[in-house]
C-alpha positions in Angstrom: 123.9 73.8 19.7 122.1 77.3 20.8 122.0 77.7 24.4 119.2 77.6 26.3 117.4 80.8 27.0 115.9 83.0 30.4 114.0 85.6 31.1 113.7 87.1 34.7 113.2 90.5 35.8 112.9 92.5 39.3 110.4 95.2 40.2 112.0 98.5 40.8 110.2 99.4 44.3 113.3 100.6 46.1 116.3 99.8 47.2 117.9 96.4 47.2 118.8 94.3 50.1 121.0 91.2 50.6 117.2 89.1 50.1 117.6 89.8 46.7 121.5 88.9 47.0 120.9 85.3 48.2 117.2 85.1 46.6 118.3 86.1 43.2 121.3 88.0 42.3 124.0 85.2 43.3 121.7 82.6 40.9 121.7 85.2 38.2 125.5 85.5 37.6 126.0 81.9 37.9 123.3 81.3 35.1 125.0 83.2 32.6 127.6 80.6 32.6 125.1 78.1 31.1 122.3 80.4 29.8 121.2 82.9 27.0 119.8 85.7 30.0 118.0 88.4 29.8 117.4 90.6 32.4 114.3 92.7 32.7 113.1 96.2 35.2 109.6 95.2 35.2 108.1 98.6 35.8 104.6 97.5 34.7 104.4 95.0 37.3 105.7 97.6 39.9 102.7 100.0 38.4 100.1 97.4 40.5 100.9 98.9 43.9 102.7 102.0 42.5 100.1 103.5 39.9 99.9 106.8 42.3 103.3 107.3 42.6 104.9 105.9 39.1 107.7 108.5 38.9 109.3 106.4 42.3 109.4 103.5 39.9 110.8 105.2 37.2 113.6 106.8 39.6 114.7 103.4 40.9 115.5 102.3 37.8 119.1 103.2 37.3 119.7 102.7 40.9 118.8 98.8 40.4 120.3 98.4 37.8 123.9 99.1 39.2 122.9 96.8 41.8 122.7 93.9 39.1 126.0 95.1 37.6 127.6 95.9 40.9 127.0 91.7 41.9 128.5 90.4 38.6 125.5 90.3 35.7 127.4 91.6 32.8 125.0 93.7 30.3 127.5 92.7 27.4 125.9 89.2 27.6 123.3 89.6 28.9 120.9 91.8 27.5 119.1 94.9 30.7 116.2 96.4 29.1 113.4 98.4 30.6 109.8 96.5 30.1 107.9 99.7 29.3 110.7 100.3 26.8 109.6 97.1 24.6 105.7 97.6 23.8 105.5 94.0 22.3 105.2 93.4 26.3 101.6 94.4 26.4 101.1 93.5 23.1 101.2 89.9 23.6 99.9 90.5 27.4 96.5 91.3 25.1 96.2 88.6 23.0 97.4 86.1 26.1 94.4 88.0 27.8 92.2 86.9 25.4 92.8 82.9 26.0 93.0 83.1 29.5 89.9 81.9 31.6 88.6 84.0 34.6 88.9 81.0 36.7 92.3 80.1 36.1 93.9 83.6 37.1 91.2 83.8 40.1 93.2 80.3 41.5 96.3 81.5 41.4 97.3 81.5 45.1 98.7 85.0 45.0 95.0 86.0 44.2 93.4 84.1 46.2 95.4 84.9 49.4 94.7 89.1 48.8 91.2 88.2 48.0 91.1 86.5 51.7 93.1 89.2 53.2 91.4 92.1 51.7 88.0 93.8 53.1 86.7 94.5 49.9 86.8 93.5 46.2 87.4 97.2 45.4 91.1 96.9 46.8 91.8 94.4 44.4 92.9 96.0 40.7 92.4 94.7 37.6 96.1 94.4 36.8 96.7 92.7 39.8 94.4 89.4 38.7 95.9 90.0 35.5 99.1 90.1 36.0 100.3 86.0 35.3 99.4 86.3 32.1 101.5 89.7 31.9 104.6 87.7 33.5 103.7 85.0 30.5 103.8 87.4 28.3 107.2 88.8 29.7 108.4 85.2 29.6 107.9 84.1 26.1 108.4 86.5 24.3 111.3 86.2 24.3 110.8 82.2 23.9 112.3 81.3 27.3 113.0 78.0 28.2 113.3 78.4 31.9 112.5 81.4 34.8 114.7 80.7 38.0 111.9 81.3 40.5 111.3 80.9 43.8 108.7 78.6 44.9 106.2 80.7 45.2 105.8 81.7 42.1 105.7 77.7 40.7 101.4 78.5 40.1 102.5 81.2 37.5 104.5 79.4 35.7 102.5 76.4 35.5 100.0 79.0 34.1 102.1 80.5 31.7 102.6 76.3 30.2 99.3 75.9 30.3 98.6 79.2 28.4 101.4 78.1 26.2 99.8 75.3 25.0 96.6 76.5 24.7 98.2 79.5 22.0 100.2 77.1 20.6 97.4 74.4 20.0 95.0 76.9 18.8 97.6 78.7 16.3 100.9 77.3 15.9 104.1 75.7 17.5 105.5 79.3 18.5 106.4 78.7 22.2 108.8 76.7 24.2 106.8 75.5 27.3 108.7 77.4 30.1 110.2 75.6 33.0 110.5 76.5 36.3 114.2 76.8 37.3 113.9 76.7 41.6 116.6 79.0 43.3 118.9 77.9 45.8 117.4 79.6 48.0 114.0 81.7 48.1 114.4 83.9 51.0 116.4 85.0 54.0 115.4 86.0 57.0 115.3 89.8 58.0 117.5 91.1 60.4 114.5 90.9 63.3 114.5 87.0 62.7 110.8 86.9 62.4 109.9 87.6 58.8 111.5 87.1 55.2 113.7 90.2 54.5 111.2 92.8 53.1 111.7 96.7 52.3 108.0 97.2 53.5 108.8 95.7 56.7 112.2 97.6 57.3 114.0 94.8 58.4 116.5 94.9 55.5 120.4 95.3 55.0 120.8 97.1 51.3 123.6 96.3 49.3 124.7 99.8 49.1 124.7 100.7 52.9 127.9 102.2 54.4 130.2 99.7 56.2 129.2 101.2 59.6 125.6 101.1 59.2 126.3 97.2 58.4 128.2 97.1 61.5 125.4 98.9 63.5 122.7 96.9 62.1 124.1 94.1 62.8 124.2 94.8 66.1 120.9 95.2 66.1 120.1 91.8 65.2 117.8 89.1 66.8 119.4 86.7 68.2 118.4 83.4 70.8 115.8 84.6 72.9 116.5 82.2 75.8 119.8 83.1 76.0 119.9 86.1 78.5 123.4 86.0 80.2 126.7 85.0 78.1 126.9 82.0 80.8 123.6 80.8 79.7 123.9 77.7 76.8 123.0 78.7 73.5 120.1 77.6 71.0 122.3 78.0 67.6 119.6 76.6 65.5 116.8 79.1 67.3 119.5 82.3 66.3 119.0 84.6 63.4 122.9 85.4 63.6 123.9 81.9 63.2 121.6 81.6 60.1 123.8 84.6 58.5 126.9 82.5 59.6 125.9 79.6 57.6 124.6 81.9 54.3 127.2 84.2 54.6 130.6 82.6 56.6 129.8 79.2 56.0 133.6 77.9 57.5 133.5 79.6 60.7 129.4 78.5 61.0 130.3 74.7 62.8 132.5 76.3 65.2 130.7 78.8 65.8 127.3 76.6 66.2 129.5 74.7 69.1 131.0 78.3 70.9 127.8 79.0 71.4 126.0 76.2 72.6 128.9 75.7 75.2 128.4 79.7 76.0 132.0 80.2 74.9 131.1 83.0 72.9 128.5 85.7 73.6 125.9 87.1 70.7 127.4 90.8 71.0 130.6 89.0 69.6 129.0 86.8 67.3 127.0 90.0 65.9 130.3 92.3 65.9 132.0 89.1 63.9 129.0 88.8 61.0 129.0 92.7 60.9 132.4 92.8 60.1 131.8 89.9 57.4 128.7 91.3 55.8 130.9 95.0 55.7 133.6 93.5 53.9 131.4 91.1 51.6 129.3 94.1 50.6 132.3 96.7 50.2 133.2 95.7 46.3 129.8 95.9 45.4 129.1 99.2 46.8 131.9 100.6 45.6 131.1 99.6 42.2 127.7 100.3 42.4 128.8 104.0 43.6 131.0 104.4 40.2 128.4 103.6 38.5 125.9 106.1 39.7 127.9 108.9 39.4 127.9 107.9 35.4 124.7 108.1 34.9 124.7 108.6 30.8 127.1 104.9 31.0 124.1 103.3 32.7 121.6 104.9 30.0 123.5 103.6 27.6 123.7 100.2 28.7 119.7 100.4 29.1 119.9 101.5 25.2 122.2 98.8 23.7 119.9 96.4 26.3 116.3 97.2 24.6 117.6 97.2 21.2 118.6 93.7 21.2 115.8 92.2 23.7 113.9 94.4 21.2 114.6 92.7 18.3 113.9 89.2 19.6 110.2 90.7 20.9 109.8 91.8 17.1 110.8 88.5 15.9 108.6 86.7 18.1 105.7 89.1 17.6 106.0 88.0 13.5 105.5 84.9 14.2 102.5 85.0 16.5 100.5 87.3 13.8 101.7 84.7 11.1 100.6 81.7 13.3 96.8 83.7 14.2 96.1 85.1 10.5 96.1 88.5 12.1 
């Protein structure tokens, strides 16, 4: 019996941090196991916010791409491909476009919350209200049955079904209807402790970063802020830094959780200790990622063999939806 198949994809805005570790990466490499993947740089989504600066897109690219490889997703099975690379992306994105009601994309929460936050409809793109039915269109065309998502992004995928069955009702039986496949764990908090890790807020820890700068940011992190002396009892479950410990040294975090609310341990330890954790965990993947960028024609290549066989299931699929409309 076939394996089941998944499509998921990351914009390529910058730099990736240990958010995307813990938010995606980690659940990527594990799905391979137990899934048909492919992975997708989905540099038309990043054109939304991007479209006056494209060639930034286009240069993270390769950079992001090691990052996938460096954590364990293994482009022999599982197909990397560029999104622009495939045109059968925004071919279908049309014809989606074209069965999708105004009012279902303007209740999409994502929408709805920039249209609240915005001062003016004129900040608000087209692409950007369009975009679901883009991610449908990314999603089943290559007949997925499942998107690991955070949850979030639940709405768009509930869309995509819904579009699903309305192309598939009104045509033929073309599409699976996608579920949504939750990941372990949606976000982690940035290294202020106030917000979810984010590049825009600069509050991140990128994979890539030397081991010192892991050190020194970790020093930098937030940590209980009623605890003001070492003698002073600690408020584990109020500290960023015992969060990490759970994520990322999840032995030493119940000890550690009693050390501090006893005050046997003080936070410039407990910071030192995590830096020192997070350095080591990161150093294969930076390592590897580092090899990899300095072959840049082996990462083209990959990209290559990648879009040639995603390729070839988008042509497959984009048969059968002109057989199934008479087009």
């Amino acid at each position: 019996m076939p394996r089941k198949r998944i499509l998921s994809g990351m914009r390529p805005t910058g730099r990736l941090h240990l958010g995307h570790l813990v938010g995606a990466l980690e659940n990527w490499v594990k799905l391979q196991d137990e899934y048909e993947c492919y992975f997708m740089v989905a540099d038309w989504h990043a054109l939304i916010d991007m479209y006056d600066r494209p060639r930034e897109a286009r240069g993270a690219v390769l950079d992001m791409v090691a990052d996938w490889i460096a954590c364990g997703i293994d482009p022999e099975r599982s197909p990397i491909f560029v999104q622009s690379d495939i045109p059968e992306h925004l071919e279908l994105a049309w014809i989606l476009a074209c069965l999708s009601p105004l009012p279902w994309l303007e209740r999409c929460p994502t929408y709805k919350d920039k249209e609240a936050t915005v001062k003016g409809k004129d900040e608000i793109n087209y692409a950007f209200l369009g975009y679901p039915v883009l991610q449908t269109s990314d999603i089943i065309l290559y007949r997925a049955n499942a998107v690991p998502v955070g949850e979030d992004q639940v709405p768009h995928i509930e869309l995509a079904r819904e579009l699903v069955r309305r192309f598939n009702g009104k045509y033929a039986e073309v599409f699976p209807e996608p579920q949504a496949l939750l990941t372990p764990v949606s976000r982690l908090a940035g290294l202020d402790g106030q917000k979810k890790m984010s590049k825009s807020i600069g509050n991140t820890l990128e994979l890539g970063e030397e081991a010192t700068a892991i050190k020194k940011k970790a020093q930098g992190m937030f940590t209980d802020p009623l605890r003001i002396k070492k003698t002073d009892l600690g408020h584990p479950d109020d500290c960023n830094v015992w969060h990490y410990y759970r994520a990322f040294k999840p032995d030493a975090a119940p000890p550690r959780h009693t050390a501090c609310a006893t005050a046997q341990i003080g936070c410039t330890d407990c910071k030192r200790e995590m830096g020192e954790r997070l350095a080591e965990m990161l150093a294969p993947v930076r390592e590897k990622r580092q090899a990899l960028l300095a072959d840049p024609a082996k990462l083209e290549a990959i990209l290559r063999d990648g879009t040639e066989r995603a390729r070839k299931t988008a042509k497959e699929t984009m048969k059968a939806v002109r057989e199934a409309m008479g087009f």
